[in-house]
C-alpha positions in Angstrom: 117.5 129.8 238.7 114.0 131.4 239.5 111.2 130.9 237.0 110.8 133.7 235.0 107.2 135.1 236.5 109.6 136.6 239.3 110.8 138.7 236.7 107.6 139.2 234.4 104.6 138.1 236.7 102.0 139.8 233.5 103.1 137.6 230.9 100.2 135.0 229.8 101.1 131.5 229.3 102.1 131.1 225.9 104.3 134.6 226.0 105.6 132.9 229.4 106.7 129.6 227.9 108.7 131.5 225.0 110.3 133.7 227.1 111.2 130.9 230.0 112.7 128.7 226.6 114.6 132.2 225.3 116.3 132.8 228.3 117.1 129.5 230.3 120.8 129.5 229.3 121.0 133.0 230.9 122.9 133.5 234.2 120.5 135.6 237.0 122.0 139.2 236.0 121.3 138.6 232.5 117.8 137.8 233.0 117.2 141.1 234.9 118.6 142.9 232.4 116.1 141.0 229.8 113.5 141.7 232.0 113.8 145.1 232.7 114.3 145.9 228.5 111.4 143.1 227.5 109.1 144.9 230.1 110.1 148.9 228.4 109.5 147.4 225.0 107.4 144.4 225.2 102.8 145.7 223.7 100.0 144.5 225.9 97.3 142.9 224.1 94.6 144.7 225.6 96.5 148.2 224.6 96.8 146.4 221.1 92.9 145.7 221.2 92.4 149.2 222.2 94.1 150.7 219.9 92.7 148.2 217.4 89.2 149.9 218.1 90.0 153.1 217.8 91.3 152.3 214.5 87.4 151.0 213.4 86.0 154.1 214.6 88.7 157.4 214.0 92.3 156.4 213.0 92.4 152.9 210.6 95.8 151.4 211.2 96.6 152.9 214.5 97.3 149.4 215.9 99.5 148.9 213.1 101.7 152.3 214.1 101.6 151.5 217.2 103.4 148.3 216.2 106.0 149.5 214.5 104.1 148.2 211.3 104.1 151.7 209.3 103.9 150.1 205.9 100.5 148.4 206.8 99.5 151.4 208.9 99.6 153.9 206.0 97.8 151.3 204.2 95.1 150.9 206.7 94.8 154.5 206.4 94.7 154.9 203.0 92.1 152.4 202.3 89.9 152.8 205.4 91.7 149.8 207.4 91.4 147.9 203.8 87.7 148.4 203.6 87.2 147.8 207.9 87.9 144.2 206.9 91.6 144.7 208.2 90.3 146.3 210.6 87.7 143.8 212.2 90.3 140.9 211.4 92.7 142.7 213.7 90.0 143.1 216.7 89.8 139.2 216.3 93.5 139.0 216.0 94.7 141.4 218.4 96.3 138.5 220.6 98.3 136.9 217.7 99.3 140.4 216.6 100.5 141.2 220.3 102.5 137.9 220.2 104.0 138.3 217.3 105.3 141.7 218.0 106.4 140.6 221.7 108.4 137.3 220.2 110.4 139.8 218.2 111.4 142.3 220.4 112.5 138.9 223.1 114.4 137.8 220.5 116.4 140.8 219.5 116.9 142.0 223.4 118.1 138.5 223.9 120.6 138.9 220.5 121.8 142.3 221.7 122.8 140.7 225.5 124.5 138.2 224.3 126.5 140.0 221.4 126.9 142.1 224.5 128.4 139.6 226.5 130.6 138.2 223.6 132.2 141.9 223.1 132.9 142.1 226.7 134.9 139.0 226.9 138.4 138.9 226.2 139.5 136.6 223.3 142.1 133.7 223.4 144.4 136.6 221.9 143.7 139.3 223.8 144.4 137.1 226.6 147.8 135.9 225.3 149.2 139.1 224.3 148.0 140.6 228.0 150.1 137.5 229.1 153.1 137.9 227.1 152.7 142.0 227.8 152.9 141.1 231.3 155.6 138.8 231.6 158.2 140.9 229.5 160.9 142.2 231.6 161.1 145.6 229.8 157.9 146.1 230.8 157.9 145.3 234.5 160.8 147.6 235.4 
C-alpha cells in the first residue's frame, strides 16, 4: 500500500502520522476516497492563522467561525476576542487549533467509510435467504 503523502503530499508530519495510523487498515480505493473528502474538508494552518489575524484587527472570533466553533466565535465577538487575550492565544495557537479541527474531520470521514462499507455488505442472513431464494424450485421455473 503506498504511503499516504501520494495521496495528501501538504500534510505536515504530525497531521501525516495520524492520518497514515487512521487509515492503514484501509484497502487502496478507500484511501482515495478518504483522501479526496479529508482534502474538501480538512483547514490549513496558515488560512487558520490568517483568519486568526484578521480576528485581532476587524472580526474577533472569525477563526473560530471559520472552525465550525460558533459557540466560541459569538463569544469572541461579543467580548472583543475575550478582551484580545483569546485572540493573541489563538495567533500562538493557530497550529494546535488547525490540528485539532483536522483530527476530527479524519476521524468522522474515516467513521462514515466504513459504516459505509459495513451497509454495503450483505449479512450472513441476507446471504442465506438469497441462497435458499435461489435454490427453491418454485422459483427457478
Amino acid at each position: 500500500m503506498p504511503h499516504i503523502t501520494h495521496y495528501l503530499p501538504e500534510l505536515e508530519e504530525a497531521e501525516r502520522f495520524l492520518i497514515q495510523d487512521l487509515t492503514e487498515s484501509m484497502s487502496h480505493e478507500q484511501i482515495q476516497l478518504f483522501a479526496s473528502a479529508y482534502r474538501h474538508q480538512r483547514k490549513d494552518p496558515h488560512t487558520v492563522l490568517l483568519t486568526a489575524i484578521v480576528g485581532l484587527v476587524a472580526i474577533p472570533g472569525l477563526q473560530r467561525f471559520w472552525l465550525g466553533q460558533i459557540g466560541m466565535g459569538f463569544l469572541y465577538l461579543l467580548t472583543w476576542g475575550l478582551f484580545l487575550i483569546g485572540t493573541i492565544s489563538d495567533l500562538v495557537r493557530y497550529k494546535k487549533l488547525a490540528f485539532t479541527y483536522n483530527q476530527t474531520v479524519a476521524r468522522q470521514i474515516i467513521t462514515n467509510i466504513q459504516l459505509r462499507e459495513r451497509s454495503s455488505r450483505p449479512t450472513i442472513r441476507q446471504t442465506s435467504i438469497f441462497a435458499q431464494h435461489e435454490s427453491c424450485p418454485r422459483h427457478n421455473a
